[in-house]
KEROKE-446931 format. One line per field, with one value per residue: residue number from 1; residue in three letters; x, y, z of N, C-alpha, C in turn. Coordinates in steps of 0.001 Angstrom, whole numbers. Layout:
N
num <- c(NUM  ...)
residuo <- c(ALA  ...)
n.x <- c(X  ...)
n.y <- c(Y  ...)
n.z <- c(Z  ...)
ca.x <- c(X  ...)
ca.y <- c(Y  ...)
ca.z <- c(Z  ...)
c.x <- c(X  ...)
c.y <- c(Y  ...)
c.z <- c(Z  ...)
//
This chain:
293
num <- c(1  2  3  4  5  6  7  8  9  10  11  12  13  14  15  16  17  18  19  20  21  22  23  24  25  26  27  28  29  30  31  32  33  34  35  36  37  38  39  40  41  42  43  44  45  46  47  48  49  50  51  52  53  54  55  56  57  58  59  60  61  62  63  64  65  66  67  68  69  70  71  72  73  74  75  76  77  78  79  80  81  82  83  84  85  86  87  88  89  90  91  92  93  94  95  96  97  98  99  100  101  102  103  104  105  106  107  108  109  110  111  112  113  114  115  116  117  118  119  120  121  122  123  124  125  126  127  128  129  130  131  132  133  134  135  136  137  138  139  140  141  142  143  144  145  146  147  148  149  150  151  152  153  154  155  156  157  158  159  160  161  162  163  164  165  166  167  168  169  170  171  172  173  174  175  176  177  178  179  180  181  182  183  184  185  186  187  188  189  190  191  192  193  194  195  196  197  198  199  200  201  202  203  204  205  206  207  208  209  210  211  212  213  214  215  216  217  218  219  220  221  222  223  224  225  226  227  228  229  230  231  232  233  234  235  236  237  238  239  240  241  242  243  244  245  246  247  248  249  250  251  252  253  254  255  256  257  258  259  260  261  262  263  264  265  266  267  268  269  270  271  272  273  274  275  276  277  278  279  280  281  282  283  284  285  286  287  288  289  290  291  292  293)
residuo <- c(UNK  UNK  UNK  UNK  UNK  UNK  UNK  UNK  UNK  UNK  UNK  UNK  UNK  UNK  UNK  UNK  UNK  UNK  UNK  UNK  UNK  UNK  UNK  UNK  UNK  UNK  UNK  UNK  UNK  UNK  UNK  UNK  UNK  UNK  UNK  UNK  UNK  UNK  UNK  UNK  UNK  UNK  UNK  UNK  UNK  UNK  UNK  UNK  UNK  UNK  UNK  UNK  UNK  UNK  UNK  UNK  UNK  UNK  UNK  UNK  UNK  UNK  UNK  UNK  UNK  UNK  UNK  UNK  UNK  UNK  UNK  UNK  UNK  UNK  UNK  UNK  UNK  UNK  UNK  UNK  UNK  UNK  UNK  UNK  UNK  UNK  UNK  UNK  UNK  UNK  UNK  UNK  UNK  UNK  UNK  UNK  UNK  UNK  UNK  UNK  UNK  UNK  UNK  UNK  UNK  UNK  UNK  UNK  UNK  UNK  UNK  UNK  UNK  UNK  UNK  UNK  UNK  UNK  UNK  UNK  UNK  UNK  UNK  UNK  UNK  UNK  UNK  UNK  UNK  UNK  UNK  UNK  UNK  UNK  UNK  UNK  UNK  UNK  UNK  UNK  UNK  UNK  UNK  UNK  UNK  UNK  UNK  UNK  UNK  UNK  UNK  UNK  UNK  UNK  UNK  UNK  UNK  UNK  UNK  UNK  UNK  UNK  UNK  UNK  UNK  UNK  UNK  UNK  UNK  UNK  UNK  UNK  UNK  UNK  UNK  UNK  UNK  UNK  UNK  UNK  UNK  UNK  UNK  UNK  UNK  UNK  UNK  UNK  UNK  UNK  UNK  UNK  UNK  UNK  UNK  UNK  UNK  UNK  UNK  UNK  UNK  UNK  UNK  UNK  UNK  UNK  UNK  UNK  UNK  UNK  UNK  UNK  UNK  UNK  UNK  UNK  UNK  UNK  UNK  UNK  UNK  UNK  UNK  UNK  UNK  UNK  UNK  UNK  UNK  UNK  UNK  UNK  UNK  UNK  UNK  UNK  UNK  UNK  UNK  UNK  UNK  UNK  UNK  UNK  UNK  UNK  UNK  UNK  UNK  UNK  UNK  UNK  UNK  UNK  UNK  UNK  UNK  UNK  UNK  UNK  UNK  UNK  UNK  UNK  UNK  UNK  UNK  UNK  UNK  UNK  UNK  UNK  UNK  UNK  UNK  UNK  UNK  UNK  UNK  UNK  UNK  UNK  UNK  UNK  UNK  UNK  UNK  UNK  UNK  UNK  UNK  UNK  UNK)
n.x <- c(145275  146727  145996  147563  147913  148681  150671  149620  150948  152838  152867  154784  155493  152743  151950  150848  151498  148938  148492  146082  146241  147749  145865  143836  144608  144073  146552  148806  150574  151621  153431  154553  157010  159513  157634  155780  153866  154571  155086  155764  155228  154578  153990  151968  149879  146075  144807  142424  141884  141594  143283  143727  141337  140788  142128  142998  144826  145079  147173  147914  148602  146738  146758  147932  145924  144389  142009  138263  136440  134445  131098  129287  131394  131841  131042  128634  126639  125067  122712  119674  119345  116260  115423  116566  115857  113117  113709  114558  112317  110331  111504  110451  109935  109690  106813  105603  105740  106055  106173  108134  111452  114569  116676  120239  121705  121125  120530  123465  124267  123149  124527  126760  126106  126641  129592  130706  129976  131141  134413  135612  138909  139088  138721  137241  135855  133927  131576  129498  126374  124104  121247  119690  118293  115367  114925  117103  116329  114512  115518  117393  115381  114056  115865  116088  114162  113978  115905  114936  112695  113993  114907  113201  111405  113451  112638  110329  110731  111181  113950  115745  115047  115945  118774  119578  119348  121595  123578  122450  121517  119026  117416  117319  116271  113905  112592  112216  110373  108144  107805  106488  103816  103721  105010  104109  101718  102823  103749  101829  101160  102676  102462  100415  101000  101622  105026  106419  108925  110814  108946  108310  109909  112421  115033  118035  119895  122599  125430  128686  131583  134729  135467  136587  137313  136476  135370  133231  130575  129393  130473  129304  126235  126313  126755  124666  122577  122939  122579  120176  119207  119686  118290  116149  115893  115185  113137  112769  111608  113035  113435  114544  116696  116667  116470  117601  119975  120647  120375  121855  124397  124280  123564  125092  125019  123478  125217  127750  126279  125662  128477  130307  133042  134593  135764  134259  131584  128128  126319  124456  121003  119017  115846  114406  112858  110792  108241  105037  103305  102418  102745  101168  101433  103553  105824  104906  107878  109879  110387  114489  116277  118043  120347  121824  125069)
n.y <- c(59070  61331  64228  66020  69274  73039  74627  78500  81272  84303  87862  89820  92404  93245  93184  94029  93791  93404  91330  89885  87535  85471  85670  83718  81480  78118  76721  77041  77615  80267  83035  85945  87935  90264  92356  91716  88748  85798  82157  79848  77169  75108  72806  72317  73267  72958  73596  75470  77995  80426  82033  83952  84435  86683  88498  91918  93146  91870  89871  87417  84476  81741  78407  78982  80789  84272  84467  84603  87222  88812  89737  91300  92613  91281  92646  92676  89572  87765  87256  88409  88374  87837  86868  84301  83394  82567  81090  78257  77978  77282  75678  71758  68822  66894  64624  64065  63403  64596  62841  63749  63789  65189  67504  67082  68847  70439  69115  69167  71777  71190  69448  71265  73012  71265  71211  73460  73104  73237  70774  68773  69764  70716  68413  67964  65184  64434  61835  61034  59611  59083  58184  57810  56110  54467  51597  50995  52566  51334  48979  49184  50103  47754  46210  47229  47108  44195  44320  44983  44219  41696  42201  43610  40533  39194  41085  40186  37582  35931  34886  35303  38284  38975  37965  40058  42607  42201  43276  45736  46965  47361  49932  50085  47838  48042  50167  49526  47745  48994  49961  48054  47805  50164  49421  47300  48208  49739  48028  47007  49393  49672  46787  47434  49390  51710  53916  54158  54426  55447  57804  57597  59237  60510  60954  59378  60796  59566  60284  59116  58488  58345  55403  55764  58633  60967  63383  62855  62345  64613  66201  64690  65065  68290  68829  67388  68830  71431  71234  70287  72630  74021  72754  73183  75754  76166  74934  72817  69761  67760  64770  63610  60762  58377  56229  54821  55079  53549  50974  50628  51264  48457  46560  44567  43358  45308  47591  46730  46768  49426  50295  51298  51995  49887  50789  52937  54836  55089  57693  60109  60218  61067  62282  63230  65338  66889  68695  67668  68753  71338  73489  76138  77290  77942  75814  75325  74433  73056  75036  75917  73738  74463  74827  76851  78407)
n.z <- c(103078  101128  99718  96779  96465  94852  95851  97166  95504  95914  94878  95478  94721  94632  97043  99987  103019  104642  106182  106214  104457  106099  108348  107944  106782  107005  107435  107916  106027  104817  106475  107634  106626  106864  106232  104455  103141  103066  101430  103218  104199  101723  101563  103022  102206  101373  99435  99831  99264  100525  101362  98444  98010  99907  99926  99536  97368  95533  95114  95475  93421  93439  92869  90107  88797  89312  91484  90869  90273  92994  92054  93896  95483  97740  100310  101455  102161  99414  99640  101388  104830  105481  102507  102480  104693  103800  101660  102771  104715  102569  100838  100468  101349  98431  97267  94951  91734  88236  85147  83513  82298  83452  82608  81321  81742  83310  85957  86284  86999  89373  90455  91010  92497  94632  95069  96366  98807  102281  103190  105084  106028  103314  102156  99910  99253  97960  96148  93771  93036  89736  89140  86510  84853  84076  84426  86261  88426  88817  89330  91942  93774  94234  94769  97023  98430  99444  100703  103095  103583  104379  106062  108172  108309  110190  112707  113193  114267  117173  118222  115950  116438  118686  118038  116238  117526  119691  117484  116163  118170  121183  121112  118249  117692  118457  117292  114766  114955  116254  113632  112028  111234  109350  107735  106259  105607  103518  101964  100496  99313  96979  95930  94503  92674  93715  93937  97131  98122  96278  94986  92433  91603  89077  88608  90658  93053  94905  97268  98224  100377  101960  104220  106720  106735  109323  108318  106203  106476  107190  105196  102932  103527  103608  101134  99136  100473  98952  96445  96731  97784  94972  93237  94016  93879  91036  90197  90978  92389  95887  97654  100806  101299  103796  103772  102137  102117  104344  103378  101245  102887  104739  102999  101031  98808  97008  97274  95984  93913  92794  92763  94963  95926  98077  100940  101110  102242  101910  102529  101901  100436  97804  96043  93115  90750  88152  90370  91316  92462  94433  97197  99031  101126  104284  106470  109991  112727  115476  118086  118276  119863  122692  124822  126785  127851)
ca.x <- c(145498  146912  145332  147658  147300  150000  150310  149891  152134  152914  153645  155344  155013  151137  151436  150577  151368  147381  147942  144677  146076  148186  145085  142667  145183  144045  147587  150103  151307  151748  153497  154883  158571  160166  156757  155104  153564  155702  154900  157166  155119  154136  153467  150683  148845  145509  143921  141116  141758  140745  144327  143709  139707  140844  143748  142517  145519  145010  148402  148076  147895  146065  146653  148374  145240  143701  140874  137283  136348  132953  130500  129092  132659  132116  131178  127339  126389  124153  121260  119368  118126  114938  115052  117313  115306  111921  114204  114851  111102  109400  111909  109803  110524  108633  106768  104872  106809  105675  107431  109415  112749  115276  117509  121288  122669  120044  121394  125077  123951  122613  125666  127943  126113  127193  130960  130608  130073  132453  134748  136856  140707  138944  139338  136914  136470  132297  131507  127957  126101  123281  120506  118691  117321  114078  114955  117852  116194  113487  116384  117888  114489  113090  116828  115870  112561  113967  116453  113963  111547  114525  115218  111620  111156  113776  112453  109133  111242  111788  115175  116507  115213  117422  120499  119499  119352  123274  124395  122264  120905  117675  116369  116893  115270  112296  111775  112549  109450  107456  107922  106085  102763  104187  105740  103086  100940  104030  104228  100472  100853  103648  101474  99080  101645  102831  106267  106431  110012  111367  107754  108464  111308  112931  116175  117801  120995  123359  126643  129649  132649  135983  134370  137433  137623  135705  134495  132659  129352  129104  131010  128427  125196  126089  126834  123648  121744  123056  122384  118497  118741  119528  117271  114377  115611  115311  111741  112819  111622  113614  113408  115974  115976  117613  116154  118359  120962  120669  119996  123363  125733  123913  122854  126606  124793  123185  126574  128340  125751  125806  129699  130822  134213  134281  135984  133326  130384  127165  125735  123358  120620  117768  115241  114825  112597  109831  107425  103415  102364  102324  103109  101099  101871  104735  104582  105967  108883  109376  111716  115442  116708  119405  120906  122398  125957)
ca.y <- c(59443  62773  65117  67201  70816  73612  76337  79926  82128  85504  88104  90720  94070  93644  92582  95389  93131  93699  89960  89028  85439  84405  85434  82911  79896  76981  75332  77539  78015  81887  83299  87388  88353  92067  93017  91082  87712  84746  80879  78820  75854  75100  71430  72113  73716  72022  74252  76182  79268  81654  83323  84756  85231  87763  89322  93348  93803  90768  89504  85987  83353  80801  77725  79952  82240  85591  84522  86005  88883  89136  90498  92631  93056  90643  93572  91931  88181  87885  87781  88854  87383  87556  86337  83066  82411  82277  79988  77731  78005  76916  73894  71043  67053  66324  63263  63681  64130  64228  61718  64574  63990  65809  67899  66490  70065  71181  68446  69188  72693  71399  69026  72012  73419  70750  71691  74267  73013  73229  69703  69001  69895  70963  67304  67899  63845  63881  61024  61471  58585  59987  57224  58354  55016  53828  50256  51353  53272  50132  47456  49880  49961  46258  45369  47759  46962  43157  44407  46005  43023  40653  43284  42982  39233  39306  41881  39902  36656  36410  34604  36670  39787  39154  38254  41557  43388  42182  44019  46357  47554  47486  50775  50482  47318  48445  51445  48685  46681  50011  50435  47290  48328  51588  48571  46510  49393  50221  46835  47076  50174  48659  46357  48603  50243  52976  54029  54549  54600  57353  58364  57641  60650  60457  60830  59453  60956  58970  60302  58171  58671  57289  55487  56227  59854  61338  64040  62234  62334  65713  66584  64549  65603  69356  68739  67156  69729  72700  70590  70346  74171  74761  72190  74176  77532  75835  74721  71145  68744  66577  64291  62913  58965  57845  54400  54291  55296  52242  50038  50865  50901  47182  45358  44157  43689  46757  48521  46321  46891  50685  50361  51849  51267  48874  51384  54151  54450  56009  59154  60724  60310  61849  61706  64775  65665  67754  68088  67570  69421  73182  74043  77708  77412  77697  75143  75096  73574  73654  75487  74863  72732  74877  74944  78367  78108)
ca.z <- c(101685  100518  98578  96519  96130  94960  97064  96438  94743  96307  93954  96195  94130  94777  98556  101030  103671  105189  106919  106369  103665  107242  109329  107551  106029  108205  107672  108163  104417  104634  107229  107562  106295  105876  106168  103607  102992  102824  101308  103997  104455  100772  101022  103840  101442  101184  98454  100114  98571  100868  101111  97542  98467  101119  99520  99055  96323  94205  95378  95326  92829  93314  91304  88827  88219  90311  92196  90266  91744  93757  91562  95037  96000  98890  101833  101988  101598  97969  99938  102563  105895  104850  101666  102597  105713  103037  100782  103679  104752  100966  100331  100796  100854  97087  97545  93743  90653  87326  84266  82806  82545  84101  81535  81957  81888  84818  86638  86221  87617  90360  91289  90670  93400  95950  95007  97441  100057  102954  103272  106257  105287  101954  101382  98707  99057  97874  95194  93510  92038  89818  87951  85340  83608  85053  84631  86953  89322  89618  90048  92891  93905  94435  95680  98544  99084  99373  101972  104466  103722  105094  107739  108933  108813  111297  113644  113523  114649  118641  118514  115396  116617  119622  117376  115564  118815  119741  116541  116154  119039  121714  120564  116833  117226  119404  116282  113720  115781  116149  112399  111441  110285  107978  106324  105690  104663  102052  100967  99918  98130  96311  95323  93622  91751  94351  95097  98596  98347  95949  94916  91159  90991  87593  89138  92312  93673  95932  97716  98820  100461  102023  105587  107525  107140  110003  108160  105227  106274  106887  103584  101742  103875  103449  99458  98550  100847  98551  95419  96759  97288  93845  92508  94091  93373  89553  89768  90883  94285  96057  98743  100889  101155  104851  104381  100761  102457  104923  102728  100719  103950  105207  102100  100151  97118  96865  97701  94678  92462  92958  92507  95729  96856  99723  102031  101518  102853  101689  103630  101540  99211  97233  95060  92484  89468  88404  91495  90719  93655  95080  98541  99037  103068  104931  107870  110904  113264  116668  118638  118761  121482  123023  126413  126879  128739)
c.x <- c(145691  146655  146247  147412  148749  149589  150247  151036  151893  153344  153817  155399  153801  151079  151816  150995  150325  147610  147068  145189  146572  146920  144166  143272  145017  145429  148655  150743  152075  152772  154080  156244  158925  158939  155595  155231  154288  155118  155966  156772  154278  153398  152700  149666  147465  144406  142496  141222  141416  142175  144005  142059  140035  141707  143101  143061  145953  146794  149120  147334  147762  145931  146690  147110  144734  142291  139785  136652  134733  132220  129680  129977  132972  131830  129736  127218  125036  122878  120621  118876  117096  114514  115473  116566  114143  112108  113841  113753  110346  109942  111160  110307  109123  108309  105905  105622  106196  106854  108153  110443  113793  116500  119241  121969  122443  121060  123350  125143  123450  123785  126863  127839  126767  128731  131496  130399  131077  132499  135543  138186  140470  139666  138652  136178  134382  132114  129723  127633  124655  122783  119323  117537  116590  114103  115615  117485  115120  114102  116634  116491  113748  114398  116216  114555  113135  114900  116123  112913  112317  114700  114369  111264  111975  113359  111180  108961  111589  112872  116072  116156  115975  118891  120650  119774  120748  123732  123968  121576  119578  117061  116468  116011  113682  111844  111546  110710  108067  106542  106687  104849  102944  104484  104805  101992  101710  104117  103045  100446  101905  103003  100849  99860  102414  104336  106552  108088  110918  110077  107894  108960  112037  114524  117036  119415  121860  124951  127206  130915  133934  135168  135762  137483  136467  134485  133590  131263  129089  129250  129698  127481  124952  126161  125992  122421  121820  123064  120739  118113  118741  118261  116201  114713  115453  114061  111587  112473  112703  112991  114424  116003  117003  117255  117070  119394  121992  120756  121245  124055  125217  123681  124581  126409  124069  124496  127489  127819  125907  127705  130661  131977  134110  135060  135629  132140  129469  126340  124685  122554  119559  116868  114869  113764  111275  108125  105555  102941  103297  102179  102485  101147  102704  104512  105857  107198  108919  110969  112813  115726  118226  119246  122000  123883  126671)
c.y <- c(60945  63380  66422  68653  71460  74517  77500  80410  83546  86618  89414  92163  94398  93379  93349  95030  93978  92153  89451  87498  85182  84444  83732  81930  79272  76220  75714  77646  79229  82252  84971  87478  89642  92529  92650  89230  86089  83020  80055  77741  75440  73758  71384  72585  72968  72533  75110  77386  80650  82857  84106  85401  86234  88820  90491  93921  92717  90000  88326  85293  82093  79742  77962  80717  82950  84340  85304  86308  88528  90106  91570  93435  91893  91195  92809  90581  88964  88100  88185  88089  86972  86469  84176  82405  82218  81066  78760  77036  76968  76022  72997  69384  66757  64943  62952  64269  63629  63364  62633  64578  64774  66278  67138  67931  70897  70531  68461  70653  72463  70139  70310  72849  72961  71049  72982  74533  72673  71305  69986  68712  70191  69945  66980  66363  63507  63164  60939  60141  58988  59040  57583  57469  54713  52498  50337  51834  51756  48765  47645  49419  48588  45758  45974  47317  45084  43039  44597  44656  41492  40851  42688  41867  38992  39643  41292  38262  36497  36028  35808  38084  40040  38872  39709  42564  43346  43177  45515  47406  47679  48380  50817  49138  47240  49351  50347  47966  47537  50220  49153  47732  49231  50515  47690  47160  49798  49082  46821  48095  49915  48044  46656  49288  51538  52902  54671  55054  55911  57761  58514  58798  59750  60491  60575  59583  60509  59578  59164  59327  57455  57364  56268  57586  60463  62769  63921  62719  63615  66700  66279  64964  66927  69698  68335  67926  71198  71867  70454  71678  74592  74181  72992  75331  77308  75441  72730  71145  67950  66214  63464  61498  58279  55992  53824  54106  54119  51197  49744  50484  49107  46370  45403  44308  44615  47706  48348  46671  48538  51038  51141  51339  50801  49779  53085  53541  55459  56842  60061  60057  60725  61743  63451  64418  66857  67803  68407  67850  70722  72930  75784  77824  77202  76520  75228  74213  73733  74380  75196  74585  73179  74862  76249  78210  79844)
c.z <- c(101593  99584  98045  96009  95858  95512  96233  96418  95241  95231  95237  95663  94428  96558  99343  102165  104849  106492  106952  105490  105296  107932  109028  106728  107238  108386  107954  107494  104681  106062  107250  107496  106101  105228  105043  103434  103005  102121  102214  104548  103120  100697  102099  103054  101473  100137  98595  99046  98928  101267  99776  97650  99032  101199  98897  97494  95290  93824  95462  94729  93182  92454  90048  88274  89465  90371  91330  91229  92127  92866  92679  95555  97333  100156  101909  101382  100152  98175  101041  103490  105438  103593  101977  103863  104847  102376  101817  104165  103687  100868  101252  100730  99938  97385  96227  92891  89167  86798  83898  83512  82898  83265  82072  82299  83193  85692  86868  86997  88775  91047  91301  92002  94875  95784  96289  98114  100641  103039  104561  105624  104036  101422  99764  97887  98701  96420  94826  92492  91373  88446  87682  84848  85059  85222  85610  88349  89409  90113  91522  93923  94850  95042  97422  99347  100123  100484  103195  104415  104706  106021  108966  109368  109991  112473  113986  114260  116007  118473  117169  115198  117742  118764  116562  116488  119318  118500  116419  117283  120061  121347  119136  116244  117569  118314  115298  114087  115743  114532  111577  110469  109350  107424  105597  104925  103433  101194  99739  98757  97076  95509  94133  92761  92244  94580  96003  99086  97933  94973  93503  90874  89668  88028  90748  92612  94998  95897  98442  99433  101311  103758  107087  108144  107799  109738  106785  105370  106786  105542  102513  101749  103137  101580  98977  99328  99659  97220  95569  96549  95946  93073  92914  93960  91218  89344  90220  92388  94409  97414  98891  101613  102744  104548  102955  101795  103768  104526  102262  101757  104829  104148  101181  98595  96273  96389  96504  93677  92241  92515  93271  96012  98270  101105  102280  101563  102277  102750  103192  100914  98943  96055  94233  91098  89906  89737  90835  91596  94244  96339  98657  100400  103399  106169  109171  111996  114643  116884  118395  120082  121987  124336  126152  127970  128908)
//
């Protein structure tokens, strides 16, 4: 599927020819003429924008308007090491959230944030599903629980935990097998009134995208990661739900009821509202796991 975009517009009285739009167009739009800029592959365009980002003499439009300007100018990032490795540090996975509702305008601020995250080919291709109602979030809810409960009976079956094991795998059914008791302990608090699942969040954010395109699930990952950052630079928790997110890409009627198109796949999801617990410690991680070449 093609995603159109129009290309930039050169205006040639303003263009110094610096070369920096050809250095940094991934597609080969731009190229250098009689010493200045050129558009000569217009329909590669794919709309990034970073030819007019990078342009010193405000020389190219961009989807018929200037680029806005960098309120620093652009010579230092907005913030500092320091401060962004602290950010980074303090976000927490919320597992208590009070009932207050979640403003809709907050929330539109805090998807606006995932907009900016990088896409592959700036396909731009991230689909956000975002349920508010509590009847909604408890249907979602008890379908999932009812998926992992059929999961399980399986895995606790010798012959269909071997037909489970053909599809899915010896080690995801040896964790699946591992996993038993957390589930039975979850079912219990269930029971009782806990949600073990999205910890009674007021709002629960699910990404989709198209399953084909190879760079989907990074597109959506890194778009609902910078949608958590804002939520906590706003006073909000989240937590991020892998077992939704399973549940959705294996359960059909989950996937229908959610209203995903049948040839995307879900890759993220999260749970989000006001958090009912303080973090005054940083904690730690271990090392990274590099091999040095």
């Amino acid at each position: 599927m093609k995603r159109e975009a129009n290309p930039p517009e050169v205006i040639e009285k303003k263009c110094i020819g610096c070369k920096r739009c050809v250095a940094v167009c991934p597609s080969f739009v731009l190229e250098m003429a009689e010493e200045m800029a050129k558009v000569v592959r217009g329909a590669w365009c794919i709309g990034c924008g970073h030819c007019a980002a990078v342009c010193p003499s405000e020389a190219i439009l961009y989807q018929g308007m200037l680029q806005e300007k960098h309120p620093k100018g652009g010579e230092t990032p907005a913030v500092s090491p320091e401060e962004l490795e602290l950010l980074l540090r303090e976000r927490r996975s919320v597992r208590r959230y009070t009932s207050e509702p979640v403003p809709e305008q907050t929330l539109k601020k805090i998807l606006d944030a995932g907009r900016y995250g990088p896409t592959g080919t700036n396909s731009q291709n991230v689909h956000y599903i975002v349920l508010r109602s509590p009847d909604q979030i408890e249907t979602l809810r008890q379908m999932t629980i009812r998926f992992y409960e059929k999961l399980f009976s399986r895995v606790e079956g010798g012959f269909s935990r071997f037909l489970l094991s053909l599809v899915a795998g010896k080690k995801t059914v040896e964790y699946l097998k591992d996993s038993l008791p957390k589930m039975r302990v979850a079912r219990e608090a269930f029971n009782r009134g806990e949600d073990r699942l999205f910890y009674h969040a007021p709002v629960v954010m699910i990404t989709h995208a198209e399953s084909w395109d190879s760079s989907s699930a990074f597109n959506c990952s890194v778009a609902l990661y910078h949608c958590s950052l804002m939520a906590h630079s706003l006073g909000f928790g989240c937590c991020f739900n892998g077992f939704l997110v399973n549940a959705v890409n294996h359960g059909p009627k989950i996937k229908r009821w959610l209203g995903i198109p049948a040839d995307h796949r879900c890759y993220s999801a999260m749970g989000l509202g006001y958090p009912d617990v303080k973090y005054p410690n940083l904690v730690q991680r271990q090392p990274p796991k590099v091999r040095w070449r």
